[in-house]
DRENBALUM-821147 format. One line per field, with one value per residue (C-alpha): residue in three letters; chain; z, y, x. Coordinates in nm, 3 decimals, decimal comma, padded with zeros to 5 digits, m for minus. Each point is the difference from the previous one (the first is absolute). Layout:
N
type = (ALA|...) $
mol = (A|...) $
w = (Z|...) $
v = (Y|...) $
u = (X|...) $
//
This chain:
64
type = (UNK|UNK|UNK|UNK|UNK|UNK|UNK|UNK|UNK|UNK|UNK|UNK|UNK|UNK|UNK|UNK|UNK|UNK|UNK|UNK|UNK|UNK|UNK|UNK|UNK|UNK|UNK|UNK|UNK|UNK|UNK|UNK|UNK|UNK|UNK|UNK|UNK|UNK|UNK|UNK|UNK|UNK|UNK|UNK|UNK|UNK|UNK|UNK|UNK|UNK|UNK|UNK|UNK|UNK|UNK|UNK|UNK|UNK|UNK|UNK|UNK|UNK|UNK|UNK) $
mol = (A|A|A|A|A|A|A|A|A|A|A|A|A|A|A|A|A|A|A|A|A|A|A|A|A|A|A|A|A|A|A|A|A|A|A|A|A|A|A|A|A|A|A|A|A|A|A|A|A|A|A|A|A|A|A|A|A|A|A|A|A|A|A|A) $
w = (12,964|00,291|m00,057|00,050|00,326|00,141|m00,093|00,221|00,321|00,003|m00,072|00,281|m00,290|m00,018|m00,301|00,046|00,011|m00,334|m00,129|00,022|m00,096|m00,301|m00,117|00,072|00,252|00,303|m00,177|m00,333|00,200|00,214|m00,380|m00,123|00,336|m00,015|m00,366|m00,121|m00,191|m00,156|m00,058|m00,301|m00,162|00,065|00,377|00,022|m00,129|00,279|00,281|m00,097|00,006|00,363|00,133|m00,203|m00,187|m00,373|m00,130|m00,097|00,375|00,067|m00,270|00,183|m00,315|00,093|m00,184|m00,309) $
v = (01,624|00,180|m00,230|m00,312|00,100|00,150|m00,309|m00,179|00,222|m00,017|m00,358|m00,030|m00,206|m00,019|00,060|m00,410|m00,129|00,216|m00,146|m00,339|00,112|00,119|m00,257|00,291|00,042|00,268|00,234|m00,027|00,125|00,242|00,186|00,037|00,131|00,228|00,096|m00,159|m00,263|m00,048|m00,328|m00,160|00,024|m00,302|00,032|00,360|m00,159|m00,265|00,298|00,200|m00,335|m00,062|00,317|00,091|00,300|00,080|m00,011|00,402|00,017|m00,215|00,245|00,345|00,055|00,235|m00,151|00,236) $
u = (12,906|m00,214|m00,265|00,199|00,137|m00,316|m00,203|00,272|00,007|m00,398|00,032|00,298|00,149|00,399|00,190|00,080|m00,313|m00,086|00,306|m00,122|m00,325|00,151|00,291|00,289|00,273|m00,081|00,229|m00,160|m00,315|00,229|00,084|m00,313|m00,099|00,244|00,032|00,345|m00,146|m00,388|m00,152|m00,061|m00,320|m00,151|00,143|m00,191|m00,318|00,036|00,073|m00,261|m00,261|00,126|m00,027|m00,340|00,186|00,044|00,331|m00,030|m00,024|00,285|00,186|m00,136|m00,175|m00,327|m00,342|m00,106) $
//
């Protein structure tokens, strides 16, 4: 999820703190960083709120 991990490095934001943020363990937020897992639905509608992105964009989906 580029989104997710760009919104943290501009943010200076570490994959703990989103962790808490979110209600997940660091390496819950580690695999959807990095592909190997993908958040529930209700958890990607919570990501994208926080980070001000849709979930398409959180998916790599491209807007039609």
């Amino acid at each position: 999820m580029k989104p997710l991990r760009k919104y943290l490095k501009t943010r200076r934001i570490t994959q703990a703190e989103f962790a808490r943020q979110m209600g997940v363990s660091q390496p819950t937020v580690w695999a959807w960083m990095n592909g190997t897992k993908t958040p529930t639905a209700d958890k990607l509608v919570r990501i994208a709120d926080l980070i001000g992105a849709t979930v398409d964009e959180l998916l790599g989906r491209k807007a039609a």
